[in-house]
PLY file of the C-alpha trace (Angstrom):
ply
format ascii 1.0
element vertex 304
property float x
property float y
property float z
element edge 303
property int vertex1
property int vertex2
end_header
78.22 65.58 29.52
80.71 64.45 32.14
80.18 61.91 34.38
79.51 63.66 38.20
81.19 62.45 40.93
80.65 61.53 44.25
82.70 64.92 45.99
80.22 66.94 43.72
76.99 65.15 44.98
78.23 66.19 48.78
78.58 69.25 47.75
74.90 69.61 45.92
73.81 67.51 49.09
75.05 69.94 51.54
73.76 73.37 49.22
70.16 71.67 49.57
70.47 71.08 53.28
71.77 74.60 54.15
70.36 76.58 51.20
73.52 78.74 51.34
76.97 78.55 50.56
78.68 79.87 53.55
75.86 77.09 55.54
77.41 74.77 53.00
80.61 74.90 53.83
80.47 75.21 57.56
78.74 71.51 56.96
81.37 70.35 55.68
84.13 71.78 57.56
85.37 73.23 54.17
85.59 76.91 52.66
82.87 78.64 51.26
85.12 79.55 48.21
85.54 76.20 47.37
81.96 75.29 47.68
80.78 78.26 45.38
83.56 76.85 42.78
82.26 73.34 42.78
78.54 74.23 42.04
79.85 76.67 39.47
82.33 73.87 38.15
79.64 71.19 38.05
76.62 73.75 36.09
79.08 74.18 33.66
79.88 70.24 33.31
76.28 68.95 33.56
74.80 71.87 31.64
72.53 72.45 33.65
71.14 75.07 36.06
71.10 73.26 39.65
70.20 76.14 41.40
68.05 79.43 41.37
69.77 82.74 43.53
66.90 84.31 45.74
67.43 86.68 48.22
71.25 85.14 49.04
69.88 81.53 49.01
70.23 78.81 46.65
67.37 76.94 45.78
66.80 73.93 43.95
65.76 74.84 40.47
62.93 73.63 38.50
64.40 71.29 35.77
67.13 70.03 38.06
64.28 67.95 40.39
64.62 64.81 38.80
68.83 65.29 40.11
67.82 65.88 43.12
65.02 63.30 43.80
68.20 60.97 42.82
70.52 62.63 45.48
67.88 61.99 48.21
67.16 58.35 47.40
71.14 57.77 47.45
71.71 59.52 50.90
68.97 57.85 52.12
70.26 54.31 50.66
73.47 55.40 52.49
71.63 55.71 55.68
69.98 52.88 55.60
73.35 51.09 54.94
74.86 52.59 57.77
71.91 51.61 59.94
72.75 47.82 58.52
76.22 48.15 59.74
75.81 49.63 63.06
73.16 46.73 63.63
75.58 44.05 62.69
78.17 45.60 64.95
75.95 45.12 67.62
75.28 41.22 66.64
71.34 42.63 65.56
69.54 39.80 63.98
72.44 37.54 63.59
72.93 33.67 65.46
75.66 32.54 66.77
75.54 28.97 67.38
78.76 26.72 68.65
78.78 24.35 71.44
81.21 23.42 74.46
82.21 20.43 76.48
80.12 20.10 80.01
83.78 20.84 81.91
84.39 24.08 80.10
80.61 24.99 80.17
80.25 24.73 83.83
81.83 27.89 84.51
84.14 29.16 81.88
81.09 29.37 78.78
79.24 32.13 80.98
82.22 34.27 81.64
83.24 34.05 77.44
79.90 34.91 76.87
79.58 38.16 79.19
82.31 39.32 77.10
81.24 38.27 73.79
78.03 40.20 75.54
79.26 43.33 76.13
80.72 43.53 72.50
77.80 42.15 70.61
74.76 43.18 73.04
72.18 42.33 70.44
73.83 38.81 69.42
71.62 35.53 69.75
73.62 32.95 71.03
72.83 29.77 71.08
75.15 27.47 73.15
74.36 23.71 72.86
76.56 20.94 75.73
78.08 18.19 73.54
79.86 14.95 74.67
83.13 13.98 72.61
80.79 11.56 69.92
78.41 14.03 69.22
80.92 17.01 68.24
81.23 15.36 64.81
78.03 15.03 63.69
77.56 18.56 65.11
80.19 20.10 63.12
79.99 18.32 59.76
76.04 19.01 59.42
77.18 22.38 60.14
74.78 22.63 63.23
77.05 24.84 64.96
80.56 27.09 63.96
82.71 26.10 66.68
82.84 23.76 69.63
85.52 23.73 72.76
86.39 20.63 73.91
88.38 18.81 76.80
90.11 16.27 74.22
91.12 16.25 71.02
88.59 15.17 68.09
90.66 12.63 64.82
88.63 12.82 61.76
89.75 14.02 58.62
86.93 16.36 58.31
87.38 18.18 61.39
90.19 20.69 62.43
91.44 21.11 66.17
93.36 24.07 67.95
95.09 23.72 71.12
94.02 27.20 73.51
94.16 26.39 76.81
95.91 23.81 78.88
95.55 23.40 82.59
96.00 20.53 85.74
93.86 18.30 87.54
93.13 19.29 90.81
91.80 16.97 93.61
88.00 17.64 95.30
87.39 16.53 98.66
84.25 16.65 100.64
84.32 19.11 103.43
85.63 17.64 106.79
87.55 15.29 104.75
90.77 14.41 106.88
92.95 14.95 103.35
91.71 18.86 103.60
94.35 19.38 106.52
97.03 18.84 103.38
98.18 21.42 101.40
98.53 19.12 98.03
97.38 15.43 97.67
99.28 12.60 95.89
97.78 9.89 94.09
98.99 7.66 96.69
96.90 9.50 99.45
93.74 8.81 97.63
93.91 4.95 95.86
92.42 4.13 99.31
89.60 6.27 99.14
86.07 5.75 97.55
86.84 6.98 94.05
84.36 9.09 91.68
85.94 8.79 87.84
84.41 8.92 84.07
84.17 5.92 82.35
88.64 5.49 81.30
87.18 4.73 77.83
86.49 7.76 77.43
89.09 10.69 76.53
88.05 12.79 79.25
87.70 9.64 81.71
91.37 8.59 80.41
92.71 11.95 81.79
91.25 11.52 85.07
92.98 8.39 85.81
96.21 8.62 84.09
98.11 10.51 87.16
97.36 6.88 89.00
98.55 4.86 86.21
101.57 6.23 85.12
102.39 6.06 89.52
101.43 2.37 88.48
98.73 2.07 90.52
95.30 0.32 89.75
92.29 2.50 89.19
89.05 0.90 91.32
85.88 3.45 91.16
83.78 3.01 93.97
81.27 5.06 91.33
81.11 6.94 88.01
79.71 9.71 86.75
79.09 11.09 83.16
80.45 14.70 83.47
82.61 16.48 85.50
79.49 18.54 87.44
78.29 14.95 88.00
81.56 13.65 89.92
81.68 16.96 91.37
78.30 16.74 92.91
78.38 13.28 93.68
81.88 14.19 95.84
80.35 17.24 97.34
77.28 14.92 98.84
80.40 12.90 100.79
80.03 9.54 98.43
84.14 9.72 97.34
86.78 11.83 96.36
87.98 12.28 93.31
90.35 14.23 90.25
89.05 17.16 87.99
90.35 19.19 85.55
90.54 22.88 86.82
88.05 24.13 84.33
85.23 22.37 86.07
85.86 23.74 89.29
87.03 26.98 88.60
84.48 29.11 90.51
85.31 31.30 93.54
82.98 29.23 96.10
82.14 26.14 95.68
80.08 24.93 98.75
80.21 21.43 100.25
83.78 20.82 98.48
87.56 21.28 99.35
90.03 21.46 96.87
93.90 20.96 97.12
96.37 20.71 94.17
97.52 17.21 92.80
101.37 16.41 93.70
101.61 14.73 90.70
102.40 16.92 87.54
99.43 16.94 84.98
98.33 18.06 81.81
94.90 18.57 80.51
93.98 20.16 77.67
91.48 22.50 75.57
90.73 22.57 71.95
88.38 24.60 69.61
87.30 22.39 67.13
86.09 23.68 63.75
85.07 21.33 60.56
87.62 21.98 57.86
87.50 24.36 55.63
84.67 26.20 57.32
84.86 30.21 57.19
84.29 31.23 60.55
82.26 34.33 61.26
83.94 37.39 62.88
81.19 36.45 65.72
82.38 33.23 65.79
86.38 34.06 65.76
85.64 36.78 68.28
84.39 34.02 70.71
86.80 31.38 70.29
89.12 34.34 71.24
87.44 35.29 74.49
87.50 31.59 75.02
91.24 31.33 74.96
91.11 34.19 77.13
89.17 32.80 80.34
90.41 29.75 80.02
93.90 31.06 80.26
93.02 32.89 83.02
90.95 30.20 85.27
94.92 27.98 84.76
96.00 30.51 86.77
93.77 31.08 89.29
94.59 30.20 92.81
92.26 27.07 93.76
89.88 28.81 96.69
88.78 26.28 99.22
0 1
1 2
2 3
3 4
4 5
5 6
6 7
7 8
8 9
9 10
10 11
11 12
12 13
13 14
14 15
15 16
16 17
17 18
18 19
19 20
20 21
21 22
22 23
23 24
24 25
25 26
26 27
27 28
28 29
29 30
30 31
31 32
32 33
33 34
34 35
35 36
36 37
37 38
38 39
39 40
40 41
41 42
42 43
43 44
44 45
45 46
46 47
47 48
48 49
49 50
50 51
51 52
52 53
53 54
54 55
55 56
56 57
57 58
58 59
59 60
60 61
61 62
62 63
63 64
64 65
65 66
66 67
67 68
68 69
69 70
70 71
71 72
72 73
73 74
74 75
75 76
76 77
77 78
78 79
79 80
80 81
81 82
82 83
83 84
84 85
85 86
86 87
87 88
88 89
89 90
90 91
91 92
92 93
93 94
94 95
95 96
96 97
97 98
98 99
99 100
100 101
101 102
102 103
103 104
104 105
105 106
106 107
107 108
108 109
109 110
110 111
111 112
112 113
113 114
114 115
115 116
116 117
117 118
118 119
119 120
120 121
121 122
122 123
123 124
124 125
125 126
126 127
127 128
128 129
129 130
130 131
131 132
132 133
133 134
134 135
135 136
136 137
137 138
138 139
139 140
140 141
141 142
142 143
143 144
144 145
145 146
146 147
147 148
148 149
149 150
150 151
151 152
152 153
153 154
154 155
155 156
156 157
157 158
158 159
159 160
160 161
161 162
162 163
163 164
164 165
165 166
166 167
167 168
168 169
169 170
170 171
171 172
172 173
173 174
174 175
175 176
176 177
177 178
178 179
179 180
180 181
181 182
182 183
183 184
184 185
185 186
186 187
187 188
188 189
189 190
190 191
191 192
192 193
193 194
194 195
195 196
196 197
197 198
198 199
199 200
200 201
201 202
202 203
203 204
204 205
205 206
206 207
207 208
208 209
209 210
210 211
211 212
212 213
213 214
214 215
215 216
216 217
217 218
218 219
219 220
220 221
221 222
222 223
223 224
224 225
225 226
226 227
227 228
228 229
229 230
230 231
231 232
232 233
233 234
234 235
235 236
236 237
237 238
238 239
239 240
240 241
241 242
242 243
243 244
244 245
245 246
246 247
247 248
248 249
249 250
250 251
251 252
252 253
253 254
254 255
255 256
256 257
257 258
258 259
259 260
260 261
261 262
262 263
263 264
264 265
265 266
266 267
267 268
268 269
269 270
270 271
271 272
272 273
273 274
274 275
275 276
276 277
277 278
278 279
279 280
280 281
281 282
282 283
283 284
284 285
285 286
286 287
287 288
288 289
289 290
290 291
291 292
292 293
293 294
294 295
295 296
296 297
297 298
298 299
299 300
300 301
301 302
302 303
């Protein structure tokens, strides 16, 4: 006996469902020539009778049950599968779980996600705030797939990806007599109360380079932890200050003015991955819509 084949169980599949040939074939998009060939073919092969000829329609005989039984529990195994798939396209049942710098998930984390959203509707995600020290730890004990960051991360175990780089821009109370400009030097604000970050940190060291390498000396009047911190703390009239672009980058901002920086800068955004690690397709999707809004917030026009 020959082995059957997968064409032929279609075929069998689609005789069952229809109970004639011409039904057969129109369920297949085939001709009914070629259907009533098959069955004939495959009788002869398997030896067996598949089907009994009443009244113009082909039932399932007796002593081929057993075959058919087997055809069911396949199709239905296929259905299943394709249920599976369909689910997982949709993110069904699956966690996504990477993490983001406070700057980047201000505003730029919830407009990645609607996208990643609309793409995966069913996908948990589960988006954690890190600060630079606690991205290791977070990646190596596999907490987490991915994390974006504001600065670059050296350890051996870890692997970083430039995808974004913008400028600091300055943020001004409202009323503040340095809104009449249309940019602001460094020089126009060394006088001025000062919210920063800490210099020892990476992010903190970006805030107050544009002063240093004007060589001028870097007094905080106050400090903050995070960008929405400094923001805040500027937008309640206690100092001015510089920001990356990513932590301002929403249409209105209330309570806050802000101008570009005269001064070229640079800041940068990395994805950060521990190395070695397959990535998901959730994951990879992400990073990509990532990369995306943060391209487009560099070029946004800063709204007062």
């Amino acid at each position: 006996m020959r082995d059957i084949t997968l064409r032929q169980i279609e075929v069998i599949r689609a005789v069952m469902l229809r109970g004639t040939i011409i039904g057969a074939a129109e369920y297949l998009g085939v001709s009914a020539p070629g259907i009533s060939r098959l069955i004939k073919h495959t009788e002869e092969t398997l030896d067996l009778r598949l089907f009994e000829r009443r009244a113009g329609l082909f039932v399932p005989s007796v002593e081929a049950q057993a075959v058919f039984d087997q055809i069911r529990t396949v199709y239905k195994g296929v259905e299943n599968l394709q249920i599976a798939l369909e689910s997982l396209k949709k993110g069904e049942d699956v966690n996504l779980p990477f993490a983001s710098a406070p700057s980047v998930a201000q505003f730029i984390a919830a407009r990645a996600i609607r996208n990643i959203r609309e793409h995966f509707p069913d996908l948990y995600i589960d988006l954690n705030i890190l600060k630079i020290e606690e991205t290791v730890d977070y990646l190596l004990l596999e907490r987490g797939e991915f994390v974006i960051m504001s600065s670059n991360v050296d350890n051996p175990g870890i692997e970083a990806q430039e995808i974004a780089e913008t400028t600091l821009v300055c943020v001004l109370p409202e009323g503040h007599r340095l809104a009449e400009k249309e940019e602001i030097s460094v020089f126009d604000l060394i006088d001025e109360p000062l919210v920063g970050v800490d210099p020892e940190d990476p992010y903190g060291a970006s805030l107050v380079r544009p002063f240093l390498e004007a060589g001028l000396e870097v007094r905080h009047s106050m400090r903050g932890r995070f960008a929405q911190t400094v923001v805040s703390l500027v937008r309640h009239g206690l100092g001015v200050a510089l920001i990356d672009r990513f932590s301002v980058a929403e249409v209105y901002m209330p309570g806050i003015v802000r101008r570009p920086l005269k001064e070229p800068t640079s800041v940068k955004s990395y994805v950060v991955t521990k190395q070695g690690r397959v990535l998901s397709s959730f994951a990879e999707y992400a990073i990509t819509q990532f990369k995306r809004e943060l391209t487009l917030a560099a070029r946004e026009p800063l709204s007062t």
